[in-house]
N, C-alpha and C positions, 0 to 999 in steps of 0.2 A: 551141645545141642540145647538144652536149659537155656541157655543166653541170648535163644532163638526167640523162644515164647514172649508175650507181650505181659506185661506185671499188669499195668492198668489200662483202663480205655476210659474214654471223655466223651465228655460232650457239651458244646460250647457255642453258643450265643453273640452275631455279631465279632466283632475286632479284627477289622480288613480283611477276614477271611471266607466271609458268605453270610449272607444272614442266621444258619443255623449248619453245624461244622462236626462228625463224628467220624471218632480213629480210633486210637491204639496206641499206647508208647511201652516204655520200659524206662525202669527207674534203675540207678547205678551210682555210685561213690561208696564212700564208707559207710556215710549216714545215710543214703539214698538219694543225696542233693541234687545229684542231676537226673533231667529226666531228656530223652529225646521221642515226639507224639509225629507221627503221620495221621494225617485229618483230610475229610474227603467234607467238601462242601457245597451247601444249596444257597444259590443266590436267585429268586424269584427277580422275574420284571418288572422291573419299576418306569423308566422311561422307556426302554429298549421293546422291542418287540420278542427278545425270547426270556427264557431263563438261563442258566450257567452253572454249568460245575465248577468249583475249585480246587486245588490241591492245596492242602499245605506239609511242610516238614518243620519243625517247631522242638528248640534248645531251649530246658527252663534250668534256672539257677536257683536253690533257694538254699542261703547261706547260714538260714539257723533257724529253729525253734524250740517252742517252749508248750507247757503242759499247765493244766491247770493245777494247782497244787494238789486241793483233795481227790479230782477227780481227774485221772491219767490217760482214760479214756477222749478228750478234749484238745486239741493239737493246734496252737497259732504259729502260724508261717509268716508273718510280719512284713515279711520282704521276699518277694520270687519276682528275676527277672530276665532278658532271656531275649531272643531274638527269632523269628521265622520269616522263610523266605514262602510266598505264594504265590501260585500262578492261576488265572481265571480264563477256565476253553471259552472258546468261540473266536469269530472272524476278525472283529471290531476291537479284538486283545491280540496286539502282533506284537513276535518278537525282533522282527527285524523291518524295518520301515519301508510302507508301500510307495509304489514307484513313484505313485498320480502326488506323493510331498517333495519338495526340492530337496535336493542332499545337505541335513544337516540341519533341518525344520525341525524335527524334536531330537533333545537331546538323550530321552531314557525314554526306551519301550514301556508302554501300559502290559505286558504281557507276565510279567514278572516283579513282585516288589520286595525288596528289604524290609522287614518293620522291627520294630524294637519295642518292650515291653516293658512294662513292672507291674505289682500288683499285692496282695493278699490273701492269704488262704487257711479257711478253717474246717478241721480234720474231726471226725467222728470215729476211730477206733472200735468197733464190734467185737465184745468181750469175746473170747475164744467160746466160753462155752453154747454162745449164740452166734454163733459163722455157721453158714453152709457153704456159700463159693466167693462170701464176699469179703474182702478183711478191714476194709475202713470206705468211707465217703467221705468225700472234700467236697466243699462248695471254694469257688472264688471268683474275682474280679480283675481283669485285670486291664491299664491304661494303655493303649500305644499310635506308634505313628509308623509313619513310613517312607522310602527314602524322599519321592515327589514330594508329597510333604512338608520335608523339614526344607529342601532345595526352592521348592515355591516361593516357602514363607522367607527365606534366605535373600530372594528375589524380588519379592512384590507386599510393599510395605500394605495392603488392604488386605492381605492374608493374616489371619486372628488365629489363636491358638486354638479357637473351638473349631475352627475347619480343618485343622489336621487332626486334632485327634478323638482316637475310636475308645468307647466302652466295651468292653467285652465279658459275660458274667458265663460261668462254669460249670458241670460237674465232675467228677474223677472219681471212679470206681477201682479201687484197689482191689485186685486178685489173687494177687500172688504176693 
């Protein structure tokens, strides 16, 4: 039942997933490497005439760190990376293509994207005799793209590396 509960929750800024993105995950391995976050996000209008929810499900990796020597309480995560799939409601995000396109006009639904990440992350530890509900803060950053994206760029040599990819900057509230 324990392995129900959510260890951390987030909250994250931008990176194909809404303009501003909050959930829950749970962290797991031996060292805690991996973590898998469910995030519910707000994407305001910008051209469109509404706004948008998104979901995401999101797999991080982060394959090692290290501690500040004197002070243990300080945690660099050098390298997290990691994949999430996101889907954005509304009409104008379909996942199977409307009639009024000829069969075979797009090749990949906007309704749904693959992205892939990597990133940085630096870890604040709350000395035990100073916890109440919380056990560490992260802040991080991190880079990604998504499948359209990399397939575009693949396609159409005027596609530039800064039009696929997103910024994404963090928090992570440890709990448990």
């Amino acid at each position: 039942m324990g392995a129900l509960i959510p260890t951390h929750s987030k909250l994250q800024y931008a990176g194909n997933m809404g303009f501003l993105s909050l959930g829950f995950g749970w962290d797991y391995g031996k060292r805690g490497q991996w973590e898998t976050d469910l995030l519910l996000g707000y994407l305001p209008k910008f051209d469109g005439d509404d706004w948008h929810l998104t979901t995401t499900i999101k797999e991080n990796y982060i394959p090692w760190s290290f501690s500040l020597k004197k002070n243990k309480s300080f945690i660099i995560e050098p390298l997290e990376c990691g994949l999430y799939i996101n889907t954005v409601y509304g009409e104008e995000f379909w996942a199977k293509q409307p009639k009024k396109y000829p069969s075979g006009y797009y090749d990949i639904a906007p309704k749904v994207r693959l992205n892939f990440f990597y990133g940085e992350r630096f870890t604040y530890k709350i000395p035990e005799q100073k916890r109440t509900w919380l056990k560490a803060v992260t802040w991080f950053y991190e880079i990604s793209t998504h499948d359209i994206g990399i397939i575009s760029a693949v396609h159409n040599k005027y596609i530039q590396l800064d039009d696929i990819i997103a910024l994404s900057l963090g928090l992570k509230f440890q709990i448990f």
